[in-house]
C-alpha positions, 0 to 999 in steps of 0.5 A, a space after each residue: 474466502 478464497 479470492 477478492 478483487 476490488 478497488 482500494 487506495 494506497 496512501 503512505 502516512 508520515 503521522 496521523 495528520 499528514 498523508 503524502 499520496 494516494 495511489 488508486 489500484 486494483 488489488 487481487 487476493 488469492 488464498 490456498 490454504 493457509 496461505 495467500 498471496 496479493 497484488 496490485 495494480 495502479 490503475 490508471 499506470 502512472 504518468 513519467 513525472 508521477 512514477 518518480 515520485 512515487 519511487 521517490 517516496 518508496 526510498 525514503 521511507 523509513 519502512 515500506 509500510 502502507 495503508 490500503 483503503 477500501 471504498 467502504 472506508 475500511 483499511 489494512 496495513 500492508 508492505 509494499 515491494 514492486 513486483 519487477 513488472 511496471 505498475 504492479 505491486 506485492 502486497 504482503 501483511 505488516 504488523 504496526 509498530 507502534 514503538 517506532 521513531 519518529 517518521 514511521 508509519 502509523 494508522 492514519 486519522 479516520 
């Protein structure tokens, strides 16, 4: 593969019951090599009120780890950082740590 581009669902867990938001977005994979970068963008940007929350929620979080949903029900783990231009995000892989206290990520009840 060397690209893919599709919609998905970023949601933040607290534990396996409980999902404090979900961001639609676009995300783009491009690979080179062994290497590969993605992104995303919400889609639809964010109202003023909404962006807040969602910074909000990025700060307190014990780590930046999210749960990326496909519309085919599948998901992946990745770290989010804003990408310094509004409404885009860098997705990067994110290993689980299963071992963390308590309020970290984990993977969400399917």
């Amino acid at each position: 593969m060397d690209s893919y581009e599709g919609a998905a669902t970023l949601e933040w867990w607290v534990n396996r019951l409980t999902c404090l938001g979900g961001l639609r977005v676009e995300v783009a994979v491009r690979a080179a090599g062994d290497t590969w970068t993605s992104e995303a963008t919400l889609e639809p940007p964010l109202a003023a009120d909404d962006r807040e929350r969602i910074e909000l929620l990025m700060q307190l979080k014990l780590d930046p780890h999210f749960t990326l949903r496909f519309d085919d029900a599948s998901t992946v783990l990745r770290k989010v950082v804003e990408a310094g231009v509004e409404g885009r995000l860098i997705l990067t892989a994110a290993e689980e740590d299963t071992a963390g206290p308590t309020g970290t990520w984990h993977a969400p009840h399917q």
